[in-house]
Structure formats: structure tokens, C-alpha cells
N, C-alpha and C positions, 0 to 999 in steps of 0.2 A: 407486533412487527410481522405483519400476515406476509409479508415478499420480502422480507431479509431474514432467515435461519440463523438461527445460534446453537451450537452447540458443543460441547468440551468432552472432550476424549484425552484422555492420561497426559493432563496439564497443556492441551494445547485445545484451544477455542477457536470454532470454524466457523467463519462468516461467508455465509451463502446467499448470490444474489438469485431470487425465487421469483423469478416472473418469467419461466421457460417458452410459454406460449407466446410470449413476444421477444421472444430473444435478450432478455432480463433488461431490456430496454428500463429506462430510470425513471420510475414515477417520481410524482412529487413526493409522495408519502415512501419511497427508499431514499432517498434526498435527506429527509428529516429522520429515517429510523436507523440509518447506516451509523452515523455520529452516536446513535443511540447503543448503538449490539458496542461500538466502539469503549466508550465507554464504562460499561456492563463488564466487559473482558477484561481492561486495563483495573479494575475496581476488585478484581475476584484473585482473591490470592492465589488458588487450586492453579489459575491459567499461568503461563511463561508466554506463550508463542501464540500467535494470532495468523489464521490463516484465512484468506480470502478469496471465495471460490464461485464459480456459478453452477443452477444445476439448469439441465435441457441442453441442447447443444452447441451452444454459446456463453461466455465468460458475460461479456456487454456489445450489445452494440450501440452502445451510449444513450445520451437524452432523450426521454421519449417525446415525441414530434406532436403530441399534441399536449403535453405540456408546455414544449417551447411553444406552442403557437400561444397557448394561456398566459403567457408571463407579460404579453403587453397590456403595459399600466393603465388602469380607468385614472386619469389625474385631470385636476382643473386649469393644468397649466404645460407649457412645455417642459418648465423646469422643474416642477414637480413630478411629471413621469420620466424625467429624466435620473431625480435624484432616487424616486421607485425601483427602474431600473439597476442601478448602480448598488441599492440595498439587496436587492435577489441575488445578483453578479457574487456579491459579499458572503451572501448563507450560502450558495452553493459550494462555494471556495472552500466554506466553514468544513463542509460535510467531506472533503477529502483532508483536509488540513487535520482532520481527526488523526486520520490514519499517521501521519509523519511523524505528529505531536503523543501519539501513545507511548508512552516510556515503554512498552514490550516489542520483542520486533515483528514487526507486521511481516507475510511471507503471499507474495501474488501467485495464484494458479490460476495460469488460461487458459483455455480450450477454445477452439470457434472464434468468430468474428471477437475483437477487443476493438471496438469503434469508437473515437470521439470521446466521451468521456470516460472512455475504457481508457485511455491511455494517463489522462490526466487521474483516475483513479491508482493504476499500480504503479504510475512514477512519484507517489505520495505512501508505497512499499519500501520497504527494507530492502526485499529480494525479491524476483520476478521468476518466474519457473514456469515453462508451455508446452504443450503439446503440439507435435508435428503438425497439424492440422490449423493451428491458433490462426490469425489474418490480423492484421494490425494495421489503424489507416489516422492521421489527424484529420477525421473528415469531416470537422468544421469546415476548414479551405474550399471543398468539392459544397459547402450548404450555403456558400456567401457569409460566413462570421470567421470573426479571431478567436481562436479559441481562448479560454478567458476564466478555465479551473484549475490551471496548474501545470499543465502539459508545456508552455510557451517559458515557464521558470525551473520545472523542477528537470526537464528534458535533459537541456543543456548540461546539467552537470551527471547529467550520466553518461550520454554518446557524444558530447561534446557539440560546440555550436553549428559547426561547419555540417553537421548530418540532420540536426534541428530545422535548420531552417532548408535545405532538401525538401524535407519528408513534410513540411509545414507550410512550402508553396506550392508544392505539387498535389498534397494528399493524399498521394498514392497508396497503396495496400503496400505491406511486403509481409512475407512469409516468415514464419517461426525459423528458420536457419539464418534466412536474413537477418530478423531480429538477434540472434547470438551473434553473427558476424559486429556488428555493430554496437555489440553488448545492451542494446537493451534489453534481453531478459538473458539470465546466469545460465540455465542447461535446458533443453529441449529435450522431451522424450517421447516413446514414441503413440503413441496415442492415450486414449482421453485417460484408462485402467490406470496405467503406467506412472503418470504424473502424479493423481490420487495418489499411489504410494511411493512414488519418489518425495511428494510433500511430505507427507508424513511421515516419513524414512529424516530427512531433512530435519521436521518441526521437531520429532521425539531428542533429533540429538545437539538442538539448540536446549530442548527443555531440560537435559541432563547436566546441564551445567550450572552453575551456582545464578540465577538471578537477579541477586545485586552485580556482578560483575557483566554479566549481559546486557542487563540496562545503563549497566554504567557505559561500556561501551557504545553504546548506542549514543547515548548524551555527548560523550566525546567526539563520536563521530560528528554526531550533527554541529557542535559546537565548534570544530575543528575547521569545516566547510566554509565559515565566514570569518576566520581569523587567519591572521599572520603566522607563519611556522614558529615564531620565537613565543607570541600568543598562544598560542593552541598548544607548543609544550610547555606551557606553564600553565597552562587550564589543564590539561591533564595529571603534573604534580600535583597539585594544589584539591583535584579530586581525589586519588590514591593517600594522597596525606588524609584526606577526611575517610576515606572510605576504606582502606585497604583492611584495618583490624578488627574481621568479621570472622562468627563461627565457622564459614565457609572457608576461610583460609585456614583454619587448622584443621580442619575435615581433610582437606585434600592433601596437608601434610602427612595426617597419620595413616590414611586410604595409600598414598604411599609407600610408605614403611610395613604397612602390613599385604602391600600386594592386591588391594582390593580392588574395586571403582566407587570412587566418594561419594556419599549420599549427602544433597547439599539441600539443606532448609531454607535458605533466603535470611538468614540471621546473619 
């Protein structure tokens, strides 16, 4: 994975996007390794929290441009490079859909331009976290396409649709204060040092907590998003009743009683 970083520091696993000299612009080969570091991380017990970061000075400025120019289909027919088309459309999707679908919670740090598939990357995060500096644009709209990895699905239910579709037929940029006005990302700080350890500050005290209950929350979350409130509280019963009677919960009984802070194993 020569342009995507992995590495774990005191249970949390850093996913860094490594292609500075073009502005971590998305090769194909980060397309297919990102799902891959994804993976890796959700599979390693040491990790809790997954963070997702860029190094140089830029987060993403999405697709890179001559890969999109690569991706039209050599086919023997129209409906065959149509049906080509529509299978790359699918793995790309695949390669953020990683990020949603990891039972640990993903944590986005931005810095610098977050372009186009930047966006549709950290709206497939748990939590979004930038620095003053960040720039943020759907700027499919400004290249002539829909955007078409997640940005136009997962948007919506963070800022709501009425700001979606603003920012998605304009494509204008807005600035990291912006961005919090309108909650797409949780806290702004103020340059690039800062975030690095506001994440980390963040990720350690997600990782201090009992990890089946973190993930469990998480599942609940996401599960709650597409059900009915009489649903979703009966999905969450129904998990607690399977889940609740872990060593973890007598941990945090007795770390109680004795004054301490519970050391939780994931048991």
C-alpha cells in the first residue's frame, strides 16, 4: 500500500492518504488499497478507533484526473461499456462504503482542499474534525458529472437536504467555519499541529472505553437511521438483551466502587 499509511498508536489505527505531491489526489491503486488498510484495522484487535488523515498539504482533492479520464470502457458495444461503466461506478462506492461498514468508528481529519471525493470520503466517517484552513467543494458539479460515491446519499443525512443540494448545484468551496456552521464537520481547530492532536486527544478517549459497547453503538446508530422510532427501539433492546452481560460491565461496576478508571478488555 505504497500511497495509503497504516499505522497504530495506543489502539488507535491511522489511515493516511500518501500521495502529497499531488494533493493525495486518488489513484486507482488508493481506490483498491484504502478498503484494504480498512479492513486490516477493523480485523486487529490492539485497534478501537480508526482515523483517516492526509499527509502534505492537503486531506484530498479527490479523483485523480487521469484516472478518470482512464475509466472509459474499451467495449464492443454501447451497452456493454455502459454496463463497464456502471461496475467501476460500484468498486468505487465499494472503497468508501468500507469506511461506514467497519464496526470501529472511523474519525475524518482534514486539512487543505477536501475536493470531490473528499467529501464523499469523510461523509462515509463517524466524525469529521478540520483545520481552519480545510476548503471543502462537491466539485463534481464545477467538472460536468453527479457526483456518484456517496456524497449525494450519505450528505443529506448529516446537513440535511435543503444545504445538499445548495452546495451540490453550485459547487462552490466553503471554509472550515462554514463547514461547522452547517455541521458538516464536529470542531474546527486551528491549524494543521492542532487537529493532529485534537484527533488523537478524541481517538484515545473513544479507545478508553469498553469496545463492544462502542461498536455496539455504532450498529445501533446506523441501524436506527433507516428504521421507525418504535423499530430502532426495539433494535436497540433486543441488542442490550444479547449484549449487555460482558466483562466490561463488571469492570466499570467495580472501577467504581473502588474509585478508579475501568480498564476494559473487549470481553
Amino acid at each position: 500500500m505504497s500511497r495509503i499509511d497504516v499505522e497504530i498508536t495506543e489502539q488507535v489505527g491511522w489511515i493516511r492518504l500518501n500521495r502529497p505531491e499531488k494533493l493525495n489526489a486518488l489513484s486507482i491503486d488508493m481506490w483498491h488499497d484504502l478498503p484494504r488498510a480498512v479492513t486490516e484495522l477493523a480485523d486487529d484487535d490492539r485497534v478501537r478507533v480508526l482515523v483517516v488523515a492526509g499527509r502534505g498539504p492537503a486531506f484530498t482533492v479527490g479523483i485523480d484526473l487521469q484516472m478518470l479520464a482512464g475509466l472509459a470502457p474499451d467495449a464492443p458495444s454501447e451497452g456493454a461499456r455502459n454496463l463497464q461503466t456502471y461496475q467501476t461506478i460500484k468498486e468505487l462506492q465499494g472503497s468508501f462504503t468500507a469506511l461506514a461498514e467497519c464496526p470501529k468508528p472511523v474519525v475524518a481529519a482534514v486539512h487543505g482542499y477536501c475536493l470531490g471525493a473528499g467529501i464523499d470520503l469523510i461523509t462515509a466517517c463517524d466524525i469529521r474534525l478540520a483545520a481552519a484552513d480545510a476548503v471543502f467543494s462537491i466539485r463534481e458539479t464545477r467538472m460536468g458529472l453527479v457526483a456518484d460515491v456517496g456524497t449525494l446519499q450519505r450528505l443529506p443525512r448529516i446537513i440535511g437536504p435543503g444545504r445538499v443540494a445548495e452546495l451540490a448545484f453550485t459547487g462552490r468551496d466553503i471554509d472550515a467555519h462554514t463547514a461547522a456552521e452547517i455541521g458538516l464537520v464536529d470542531h474546527v481547530h486551528p491549524d494543521h499541529d492542532a487537529l493532529v492532536a485534537a484527533t488523537a486527544e478524541l481517538a484515545a478517549e473513544i479507545a478508553a472505553n469498553s469496545p463492544i459497547v462502542v461498536q455496539g453503538i455504532k450498529r445501533v446508530l446506523r441501524a436506527g437511521a433507516d428504521l421507525s422510532l418504535d423499530a430502532a427501539l426495539d433494535y436497540v433492546a433486543l441488542w442490550n438483551a444479547a449484549m449487555i452481560h460482558t466483562n466490561d460491565l463488571g469492570e466499570a461496576m467495580t472501577a467504581f466502587l473502588e474509585r478508579r478508571p475501568p480498564r476494559f478488555t473487549g470481553t
